[in-house]
C-alpha distance (Angstrom), angle and dihedral (degrees) to the residues before:
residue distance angle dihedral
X1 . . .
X2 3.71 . .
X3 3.63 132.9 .
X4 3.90 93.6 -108.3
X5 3.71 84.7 44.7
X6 3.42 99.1 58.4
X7 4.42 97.0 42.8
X8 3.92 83.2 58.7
X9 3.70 104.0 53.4
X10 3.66 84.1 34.9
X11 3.96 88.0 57.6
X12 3.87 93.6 40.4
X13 3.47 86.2 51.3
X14 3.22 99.6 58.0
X15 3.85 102.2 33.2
X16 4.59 91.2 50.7
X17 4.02 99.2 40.6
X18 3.42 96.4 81.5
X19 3.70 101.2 27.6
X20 4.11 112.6 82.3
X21 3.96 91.1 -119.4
X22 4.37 87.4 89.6
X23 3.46 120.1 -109.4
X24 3.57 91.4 -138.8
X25 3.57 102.3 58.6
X26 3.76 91.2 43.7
X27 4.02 89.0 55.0
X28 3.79 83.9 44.6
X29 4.00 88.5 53.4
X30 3.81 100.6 38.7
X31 3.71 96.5 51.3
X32 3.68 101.0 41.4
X33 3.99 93.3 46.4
X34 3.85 96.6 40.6
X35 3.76 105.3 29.0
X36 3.92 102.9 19.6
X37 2.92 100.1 -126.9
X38 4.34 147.5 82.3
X39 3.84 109.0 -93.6
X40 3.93 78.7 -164.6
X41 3.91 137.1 -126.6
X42 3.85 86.8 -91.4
X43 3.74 99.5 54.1
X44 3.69 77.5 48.3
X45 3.68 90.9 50.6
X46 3.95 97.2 48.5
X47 3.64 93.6 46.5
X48 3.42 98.7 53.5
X49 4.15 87.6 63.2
X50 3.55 81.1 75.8
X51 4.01 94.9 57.8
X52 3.51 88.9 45.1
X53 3.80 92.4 54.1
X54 3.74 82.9 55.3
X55 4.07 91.5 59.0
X56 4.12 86.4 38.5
X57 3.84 81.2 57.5
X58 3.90 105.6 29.6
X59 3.92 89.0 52.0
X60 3.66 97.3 33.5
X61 3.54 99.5 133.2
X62 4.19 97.5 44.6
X63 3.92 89.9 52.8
X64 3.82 90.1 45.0
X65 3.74 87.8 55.1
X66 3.94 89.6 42.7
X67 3.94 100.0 49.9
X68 4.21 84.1 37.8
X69 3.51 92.3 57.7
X70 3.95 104.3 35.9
X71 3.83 87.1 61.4
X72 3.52 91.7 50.8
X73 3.63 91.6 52.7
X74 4.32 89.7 66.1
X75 3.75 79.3 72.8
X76 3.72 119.5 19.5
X77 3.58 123.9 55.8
X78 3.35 98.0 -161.9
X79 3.40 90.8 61.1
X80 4.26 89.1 50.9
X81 3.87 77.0 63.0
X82 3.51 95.3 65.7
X83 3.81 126.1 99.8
X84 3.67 90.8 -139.6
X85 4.23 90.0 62.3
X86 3.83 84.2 48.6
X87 3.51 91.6 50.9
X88 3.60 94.1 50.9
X89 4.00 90.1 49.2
X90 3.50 81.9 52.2
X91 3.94 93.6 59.5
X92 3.70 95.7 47.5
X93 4.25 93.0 46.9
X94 3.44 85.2 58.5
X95 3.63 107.7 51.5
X96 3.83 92.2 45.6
X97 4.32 91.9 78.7
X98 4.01 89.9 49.2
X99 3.82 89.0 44.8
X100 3.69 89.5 55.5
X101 3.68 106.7 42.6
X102 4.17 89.6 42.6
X103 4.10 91.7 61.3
X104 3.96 89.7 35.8
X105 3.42 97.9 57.5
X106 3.88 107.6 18.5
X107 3.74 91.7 132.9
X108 3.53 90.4 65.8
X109 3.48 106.6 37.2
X110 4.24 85.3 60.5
X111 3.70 94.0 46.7
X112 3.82 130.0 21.2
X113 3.43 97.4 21.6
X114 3.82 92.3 68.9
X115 3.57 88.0 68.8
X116 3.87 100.0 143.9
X117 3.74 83.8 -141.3
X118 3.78 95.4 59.4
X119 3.49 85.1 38.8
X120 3.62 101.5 63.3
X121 4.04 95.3 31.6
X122 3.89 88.0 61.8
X123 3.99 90.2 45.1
X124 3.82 77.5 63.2
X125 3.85 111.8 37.9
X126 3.57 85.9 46.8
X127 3.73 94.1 48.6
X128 3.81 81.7 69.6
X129 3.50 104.6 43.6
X130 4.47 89.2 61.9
X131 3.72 86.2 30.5
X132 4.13 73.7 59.3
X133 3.75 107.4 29.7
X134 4.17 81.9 48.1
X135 3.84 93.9 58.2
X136 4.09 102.0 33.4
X137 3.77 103.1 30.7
X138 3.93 106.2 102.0
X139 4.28 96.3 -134.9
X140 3.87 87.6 -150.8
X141 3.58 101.2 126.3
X142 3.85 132.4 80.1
X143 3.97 136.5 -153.0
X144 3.82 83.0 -94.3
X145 4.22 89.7 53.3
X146 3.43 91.5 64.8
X147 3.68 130.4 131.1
X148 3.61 150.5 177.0
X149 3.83 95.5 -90.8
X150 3.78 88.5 52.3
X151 4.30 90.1 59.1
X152 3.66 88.9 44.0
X153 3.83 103.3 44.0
X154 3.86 97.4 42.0
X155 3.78 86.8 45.9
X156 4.29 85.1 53.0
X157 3.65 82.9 57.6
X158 3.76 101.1 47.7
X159 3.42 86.0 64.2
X160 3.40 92.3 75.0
X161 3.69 93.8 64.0
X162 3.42 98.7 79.9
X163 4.09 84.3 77.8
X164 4.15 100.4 84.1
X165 4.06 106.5 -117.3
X166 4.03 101.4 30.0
X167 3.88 90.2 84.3
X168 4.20 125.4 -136.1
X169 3.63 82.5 -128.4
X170 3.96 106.2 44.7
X171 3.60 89.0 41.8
X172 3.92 95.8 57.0
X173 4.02 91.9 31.4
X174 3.84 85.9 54.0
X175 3.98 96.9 45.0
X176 3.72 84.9 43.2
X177 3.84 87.8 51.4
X178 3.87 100.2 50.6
X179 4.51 85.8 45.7
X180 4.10 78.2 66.2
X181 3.70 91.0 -108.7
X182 4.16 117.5 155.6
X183 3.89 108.2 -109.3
X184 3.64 97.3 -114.5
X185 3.95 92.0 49.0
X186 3.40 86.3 42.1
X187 4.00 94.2 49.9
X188 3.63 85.7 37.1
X189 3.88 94.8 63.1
X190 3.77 90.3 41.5
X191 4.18 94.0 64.1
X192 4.38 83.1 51.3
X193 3.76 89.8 48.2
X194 3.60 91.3 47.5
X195 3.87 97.7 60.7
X196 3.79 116.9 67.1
X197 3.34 86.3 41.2
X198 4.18 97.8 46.7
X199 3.53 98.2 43.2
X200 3.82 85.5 49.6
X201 3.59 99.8 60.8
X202 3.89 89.8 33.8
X203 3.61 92.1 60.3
X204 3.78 98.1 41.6
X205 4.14 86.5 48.7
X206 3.62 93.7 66.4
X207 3.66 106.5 90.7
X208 3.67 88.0 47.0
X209 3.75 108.5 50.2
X210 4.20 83.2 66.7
X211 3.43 102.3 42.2
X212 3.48 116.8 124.3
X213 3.94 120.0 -116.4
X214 3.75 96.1 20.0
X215 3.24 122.2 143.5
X216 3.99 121.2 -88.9
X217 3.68 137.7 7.2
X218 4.65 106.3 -11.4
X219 3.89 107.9 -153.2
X220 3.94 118.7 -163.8
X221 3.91 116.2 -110.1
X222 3.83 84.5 -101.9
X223 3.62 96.2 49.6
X224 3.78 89.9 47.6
X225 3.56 92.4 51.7
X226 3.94 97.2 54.3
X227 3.76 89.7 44.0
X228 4.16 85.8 56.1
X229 3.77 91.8 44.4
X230 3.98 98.8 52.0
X231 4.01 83.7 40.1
X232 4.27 77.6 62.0
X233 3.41 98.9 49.7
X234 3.61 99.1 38.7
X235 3.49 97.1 45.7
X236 3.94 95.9 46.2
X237 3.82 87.0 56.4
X238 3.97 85.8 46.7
X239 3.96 87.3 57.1
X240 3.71 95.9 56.5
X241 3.45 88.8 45.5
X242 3.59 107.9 52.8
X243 3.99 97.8 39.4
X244 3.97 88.1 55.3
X245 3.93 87.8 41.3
X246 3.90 97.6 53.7
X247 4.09 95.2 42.1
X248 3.62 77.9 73.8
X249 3.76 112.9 28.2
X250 3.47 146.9 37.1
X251 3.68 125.0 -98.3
X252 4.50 88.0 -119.9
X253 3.62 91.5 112.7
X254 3.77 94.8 61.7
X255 3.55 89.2 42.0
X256 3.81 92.2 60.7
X257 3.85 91.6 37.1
X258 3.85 87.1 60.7
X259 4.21 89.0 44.7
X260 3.33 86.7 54.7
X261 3.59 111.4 45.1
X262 4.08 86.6 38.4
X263 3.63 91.0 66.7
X264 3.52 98.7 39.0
X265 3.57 92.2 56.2
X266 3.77 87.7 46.1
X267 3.61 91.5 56.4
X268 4.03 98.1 48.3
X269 3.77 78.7 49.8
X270 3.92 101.6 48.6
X271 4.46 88.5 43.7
X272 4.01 87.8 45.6
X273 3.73 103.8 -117.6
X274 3.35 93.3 132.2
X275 3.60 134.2 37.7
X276 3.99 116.4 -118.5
X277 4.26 99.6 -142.0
């Protein structure tokens, strides 16, 4: 991996993890079509501990308050009684599917699931389902509305983000959607789920973004390092900028970004000017 190479996926990184348009898939895209070559689902893995530091940071104060008052809640019941503890139960339900499924099937998530093909068909399907969950979903309910099925379903639906092109984000934001959840609670309780279960399979990824013969682009520690760091910055500003963009608008224009990328990608694909795996 070059320099150049690494300050792009860095960027893309940091610009598509919190967007519903996956991260993955876009690193997926970006590297095959520019570089020729697989940056790799654990480059994409190590990276996106940068992102997360971004929500660690951006919502400093709410997880604070979380972690704060689920270890009070071992020995106060009032504080059990809280929505907060809830909230924080919540959080931890909800990474426990994801955890699962990424150690189960591990092989697969690093090797035939970056199928270009499957990649761009799920930046389609799922196009539908938020173009969907966007238009039927009630919005009704706030952070303070939420409840156990909320952790459990949207946690369900994270799963499926360990396919490149359904998105971590658009497939929580949409399941959070359809529950009658507002979009910014909905994409608010989407960056929480996201953590245990990101800087998980960041930290495990390590060893294995560096190691030698592996399949797809290798960066040097340094490389990898700036490529997480701009993924930080990029993706903090990306935070800000989504939750004040969806208190006022609908998610459509992701939607039709994902149509649109979807079938170009399908095109390149079916005219050979890129390779599928």
């Amino acid at each position: 991996m070059t320099w150049f190479q690494a300050l792009i996926l860095g960027l893309v990184q940091g610009l598509t993890e919190f967007l519903p348009i996956s991260s993955s898939g876009h690193l997926r895209i970006v590297s095959e079509l520019f570089f020729g070559d697989d940056a790799g689902a654990s480059f994409t893995a190590v990276t996106q501990l940068g992102t997360e530091l971004a929500v660690l940071i951006y919502f400093a104060k709410d997880i604070g308050r979380l972690i704060a008052v689920w270890f009070k809640g071992i020995f106060s019941r009032s504080a059990r009684a809280t929505h907060d503890y809830r909230l924080a139960w919540y959080v931890i339900i909800g990474s426990i599917p994801i955890g699962l499924l990424g150690l189960l099937l591990k092989d697969l998530i690093r090797t035939s699931a970056r199928n270009l093909w499957i990649t761009a068909s799920m930046l389609i399907v799922f196009a539908g389902v938020l173009a969907l969950a966007d238009h039927l979903g009630r919005q009704r309910r706030a952070v303070d509305q939420l409840i156990a099925r909320d952790g459990l379903v949207m946690g369900l639906a994270q799963c499926l983000a360990l396919i490149p092109g359904v998105s971590r984000s658009g497939g929580t934001i949409s399941a959070g959607l359809f529950l009658g959840l507002t979009r910014e609670t909905a994409a608010r309780f989407s960056f929480l789920l996201a953590i245990p279960a990101v800087f998980a399979s960041g930290v495990m990824s390590i060893p294995d973004v560096f190691e030698k013969g592996g399949p797809g682009l290798l960066p040097s520690a340094p490389q990898m390092i700036v490529a997480t760091a701009i993924a930080f910055a990029v993706g903090y500003a990306t935070i800000a900028w989504l939750l004040r963009y969806v208190s006022r608008h609908s998610y459509s224009v992701f939607v039709w970004y994902r149509l649109f990328l979807g079938i170009v990608v399908l095109g390149l694909l079916s005219m050979g000017l890129i390779p599928a795996t």
